[in-house]
C-alpha positions as CSV (number, residue, x, y, z in Angstrom):
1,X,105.1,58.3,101.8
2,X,104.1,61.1,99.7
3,X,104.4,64.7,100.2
4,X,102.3,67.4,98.7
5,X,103.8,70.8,98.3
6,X,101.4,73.7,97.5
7,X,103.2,76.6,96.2
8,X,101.9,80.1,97.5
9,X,104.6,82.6,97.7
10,X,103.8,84.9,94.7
11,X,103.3,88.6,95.0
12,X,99.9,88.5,93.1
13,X,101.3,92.0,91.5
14,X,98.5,91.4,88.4
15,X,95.7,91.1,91.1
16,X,96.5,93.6,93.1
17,X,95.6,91.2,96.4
18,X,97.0,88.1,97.7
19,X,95.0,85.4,95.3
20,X,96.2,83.0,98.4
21,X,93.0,84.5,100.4
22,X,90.6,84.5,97.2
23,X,87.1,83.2,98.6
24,X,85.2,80.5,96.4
25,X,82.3,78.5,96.7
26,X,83.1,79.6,100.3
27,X,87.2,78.8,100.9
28,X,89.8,80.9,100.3
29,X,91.8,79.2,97.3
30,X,94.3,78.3,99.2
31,X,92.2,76.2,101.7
32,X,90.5,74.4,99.1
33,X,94.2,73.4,98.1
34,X,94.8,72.5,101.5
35,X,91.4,71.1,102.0
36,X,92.5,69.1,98.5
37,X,95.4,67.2,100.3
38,X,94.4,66.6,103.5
39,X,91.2,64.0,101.5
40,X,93.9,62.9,99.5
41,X,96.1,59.6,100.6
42,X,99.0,62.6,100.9
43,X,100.5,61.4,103.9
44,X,101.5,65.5,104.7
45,X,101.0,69.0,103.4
46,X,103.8,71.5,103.2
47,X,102.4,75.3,102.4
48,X,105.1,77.3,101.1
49,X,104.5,81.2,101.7
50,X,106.5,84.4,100.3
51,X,104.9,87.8,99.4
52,X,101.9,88.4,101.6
53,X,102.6,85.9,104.2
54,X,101.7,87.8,107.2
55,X,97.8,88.1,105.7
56,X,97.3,84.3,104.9
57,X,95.4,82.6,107.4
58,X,96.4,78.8,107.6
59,X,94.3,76.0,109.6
60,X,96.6,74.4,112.5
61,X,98.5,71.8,111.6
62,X,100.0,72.6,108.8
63,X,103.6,72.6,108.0
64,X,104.3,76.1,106.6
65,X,107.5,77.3,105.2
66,X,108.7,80.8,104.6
67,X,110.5,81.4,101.4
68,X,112.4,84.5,102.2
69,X,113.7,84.4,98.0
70,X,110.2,84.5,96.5
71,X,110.8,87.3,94.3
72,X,113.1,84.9,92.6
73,X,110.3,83.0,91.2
74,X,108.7,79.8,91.9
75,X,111.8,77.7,91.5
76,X,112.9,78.9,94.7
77,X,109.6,77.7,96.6
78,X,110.1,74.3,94.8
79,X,113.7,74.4,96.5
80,X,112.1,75.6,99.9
81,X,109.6,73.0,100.2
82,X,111.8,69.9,98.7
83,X,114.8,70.8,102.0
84,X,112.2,70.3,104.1
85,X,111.4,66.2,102.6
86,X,114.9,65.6,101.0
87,X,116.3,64.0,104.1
88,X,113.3,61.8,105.3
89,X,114.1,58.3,103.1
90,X,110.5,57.5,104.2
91,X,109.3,60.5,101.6
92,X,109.4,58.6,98.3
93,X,106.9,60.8,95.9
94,X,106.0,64.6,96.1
95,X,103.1,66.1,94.1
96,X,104.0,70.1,93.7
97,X,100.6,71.8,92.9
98,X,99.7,75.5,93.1
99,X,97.5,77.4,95.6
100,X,95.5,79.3,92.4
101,X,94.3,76.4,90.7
102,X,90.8,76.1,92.4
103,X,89.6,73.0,90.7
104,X,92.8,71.1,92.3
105,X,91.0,68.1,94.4
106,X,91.1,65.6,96.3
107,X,90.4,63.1,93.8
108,X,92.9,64.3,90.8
109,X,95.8,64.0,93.6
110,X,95.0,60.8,94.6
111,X,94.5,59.9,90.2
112,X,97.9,61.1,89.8
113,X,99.1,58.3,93.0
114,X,97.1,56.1,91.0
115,X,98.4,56.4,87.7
116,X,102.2,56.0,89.1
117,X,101.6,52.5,90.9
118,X,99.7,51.6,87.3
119,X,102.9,53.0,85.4
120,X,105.8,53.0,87.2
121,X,106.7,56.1,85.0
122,X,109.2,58.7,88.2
123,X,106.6,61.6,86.8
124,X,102.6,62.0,86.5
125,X,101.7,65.2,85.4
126,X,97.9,66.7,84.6
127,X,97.2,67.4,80.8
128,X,95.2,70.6,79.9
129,X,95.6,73.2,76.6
130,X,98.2,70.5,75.3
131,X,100.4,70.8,77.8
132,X,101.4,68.5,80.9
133,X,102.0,70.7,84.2
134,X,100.8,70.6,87.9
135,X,99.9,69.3,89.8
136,X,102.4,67.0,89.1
137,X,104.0,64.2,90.8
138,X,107.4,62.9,90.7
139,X,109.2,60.5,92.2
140,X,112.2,60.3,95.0
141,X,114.4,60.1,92.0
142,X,113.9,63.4,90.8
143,X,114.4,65.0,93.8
144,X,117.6,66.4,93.0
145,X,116.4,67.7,90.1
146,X,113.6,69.4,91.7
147,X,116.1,70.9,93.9
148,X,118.2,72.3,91.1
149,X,115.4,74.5,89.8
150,X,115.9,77.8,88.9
151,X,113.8,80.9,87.9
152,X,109.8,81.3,87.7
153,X,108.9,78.4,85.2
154,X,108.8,76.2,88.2
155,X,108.7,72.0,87.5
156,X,108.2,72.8,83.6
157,X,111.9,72.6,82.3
158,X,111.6,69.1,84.5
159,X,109.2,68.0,82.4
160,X,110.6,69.1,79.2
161,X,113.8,67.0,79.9
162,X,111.7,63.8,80.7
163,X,108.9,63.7,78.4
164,X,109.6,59.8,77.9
165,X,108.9,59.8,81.5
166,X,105.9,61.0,82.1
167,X,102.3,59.6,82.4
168,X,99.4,61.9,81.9
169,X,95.9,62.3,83.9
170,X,93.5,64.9,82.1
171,X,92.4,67.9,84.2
172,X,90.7,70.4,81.4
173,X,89.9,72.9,84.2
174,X,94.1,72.7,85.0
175,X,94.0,75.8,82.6
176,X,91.3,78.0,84.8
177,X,94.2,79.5,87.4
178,X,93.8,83.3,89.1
179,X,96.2,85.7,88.0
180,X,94.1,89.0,87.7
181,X,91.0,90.7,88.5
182,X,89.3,89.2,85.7
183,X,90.2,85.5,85.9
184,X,88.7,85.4,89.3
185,X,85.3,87.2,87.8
186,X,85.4,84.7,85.5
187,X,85.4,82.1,88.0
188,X,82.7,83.0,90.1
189,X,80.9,83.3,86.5
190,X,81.4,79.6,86.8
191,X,80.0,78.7,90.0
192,X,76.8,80.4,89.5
């Protein structure tokens, strides 16, 4: 089974509002992530919350998890969400993706599930601006790992340590997140 974790605890101090409730092409950003796993073969969806929580709207169903250590970056929702699968053996892949990156869909998650069945490789990460970073997907045997996490880089120093482990899908709009007032002008530049 495969979990994916959406990360959406942050403060969104640059914004000035929670980019969780963000509205594009007619969805807040966070339900298009949502939206984005639930077409996917994810078997479930795990929403972790922080800053803001009591102004995000979430449809039912939904597993949501408060991470009460937010303000000790995104490591800490990593941890939040990976307790909540560690202990289910049946759980043998998470995909960790974030809740600002509205071009996240369906389709890339269910590439990157793809692309680990083809490989065999424990990660598959996206590939934008030279980089590989989320969504990415790793397997049960980095759970531990995942768990370890510390700070605000999030699943990046995971990915450093493996790179011979990795398998990459490109997503050139993996760059385009929402982190101030401008970035999301610039993305509703883009949908018209």
């Amino acid at each position: 089974m495969i979990s994916l974790i959406i990360l959406a605890a942050g403060e969104s101090s640059r914004l000035g509002q929670p980019k969780q409730n963000l509205l594009f092409q007619g969805k807040t950003l966070l339900w298009r992530a949502i939206e984005a796993g639930q077409k996917s073969a994810c078997n479930n969806i795990i929403v972790v919350l922080g800053a803001n929580s009591n102004q995000i709207a979430l449809p039912p169903g939904i597993t949501t998890l408060y991470n009460q250590n937010w303000k000790d970056g995104m490591a800490s929702s990593i941890t939040r969400g990976m307790l909540e699968i560690i202990n289910d053996p049946s759980i043998d892949k998470v995909i960790i993706t974030l809740c600002d990156q509205p071009f996240v869909s369906a389709n890339l998650l269910d590439a990157l599930i793809v692309k680990h069945s083809k490989t065999a490789k424990p990660i598959v990460a996206c590939a934008y601006d030279n980089i590989t970073g989320v969504p990415a997907l790793f397997d049960r045997q980095l759970f531990t790992e995942l768990l370890q996490l510390q700070g605000d880089e999030g699943a990046k120093q995971i990915l450093k340590n493996h790179t011979n482990d990795i398998a990459a899908i490109p997503f050139e709009q993996g760059s385009i997140d929402i982190d101030t007032p401008t970035d999301y002008a610039q993305l509703l530049g883009l949908s018209n």
